[in-house]
N, C-alpha and C positions, 0 to 999 in steps of 0.2 A: 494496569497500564492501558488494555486496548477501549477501557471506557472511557477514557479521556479526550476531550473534542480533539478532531483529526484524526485520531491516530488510526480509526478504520478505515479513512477514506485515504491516507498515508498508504494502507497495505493496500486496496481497491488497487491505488495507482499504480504500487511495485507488481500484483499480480498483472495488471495489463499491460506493464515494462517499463514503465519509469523506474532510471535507476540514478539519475544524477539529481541534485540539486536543485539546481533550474528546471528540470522537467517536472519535477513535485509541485515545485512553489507558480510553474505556467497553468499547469492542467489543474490546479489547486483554487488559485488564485489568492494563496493565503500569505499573509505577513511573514517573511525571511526570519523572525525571532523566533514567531512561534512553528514555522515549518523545522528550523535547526532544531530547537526545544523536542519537539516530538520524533528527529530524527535518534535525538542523542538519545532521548528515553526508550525507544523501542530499540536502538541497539543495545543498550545495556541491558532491557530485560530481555535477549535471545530470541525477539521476536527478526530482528533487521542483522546483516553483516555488512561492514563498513571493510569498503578495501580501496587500498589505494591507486588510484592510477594514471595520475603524472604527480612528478616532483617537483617541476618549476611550473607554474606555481602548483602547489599542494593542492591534488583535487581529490576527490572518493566520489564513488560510487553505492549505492545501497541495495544491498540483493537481500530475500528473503531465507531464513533461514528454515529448517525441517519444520522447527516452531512455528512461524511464523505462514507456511503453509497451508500445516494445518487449521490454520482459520478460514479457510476456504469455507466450509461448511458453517460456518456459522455465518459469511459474508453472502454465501447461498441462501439461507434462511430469512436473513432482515433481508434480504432484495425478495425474495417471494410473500415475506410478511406485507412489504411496503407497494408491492403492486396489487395484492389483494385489498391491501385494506387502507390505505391511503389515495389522495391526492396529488401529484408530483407539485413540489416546491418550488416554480422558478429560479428559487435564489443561492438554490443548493447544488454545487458542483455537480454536471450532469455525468452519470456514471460512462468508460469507455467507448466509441459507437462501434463495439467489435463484438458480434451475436458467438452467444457460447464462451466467452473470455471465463467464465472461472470452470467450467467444463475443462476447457485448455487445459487448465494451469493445475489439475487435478489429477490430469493423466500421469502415470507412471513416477508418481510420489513418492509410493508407498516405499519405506524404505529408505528411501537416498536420503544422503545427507547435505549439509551446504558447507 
């Protein structure tokens, strides 16, 4: 699931706190089809949790699950592959402008659940 276009940069975005809808599909800039598409696929496979939080009208929000965390390390690895050995992309969603963000989001994991 997490090779599938988006869906890394879906978790990039929940790790530096996008957790609604609109906040994916703004900092994304990707098509509402394929943003639900990938929201739906990473919930089901344990990567994302969908909870709800208003009833009129029906909204969710998407938080990371223990799974879903731990991709930290591997979202550490392609961002240090990619400033070693690439080019930066213009066209490609620029990652957070918040220095240390998967540092953050690494601290005091170990363990907890979602």
């Amino acid at each position: 699931m997490v090779g599938e276009r988006w869906a890394l940069l879906v978790v990039r975005e929940a790790l530096a706190g996008a957790r609604r809808f609109d906040e994916f599909r703004d900092r994304l800039r990707m098509s509402e089809n394929t943003l639900a598409r990938r929201l739906t696929e990473l919930t089901a496979s344990g990567v994302l949790r969908r909870t709800q939080y208003s009833l009129k009208p029906a909204r969710f929000e998407y938080l990371l699950t223990e799974q879903g965390r731990a991709l930290v390390p591997v979202l550490a690895a392609l961002a240090a592959w990619g400033n070693e050995w690439t080019d930066p992309d213009p066209d490609l969603p620029k990652a957070p402008a918040r220095p240390g963000w998967l540092d953050e989001n690494t601290a005091g994991t170990a363990g907890r659940r979602a």
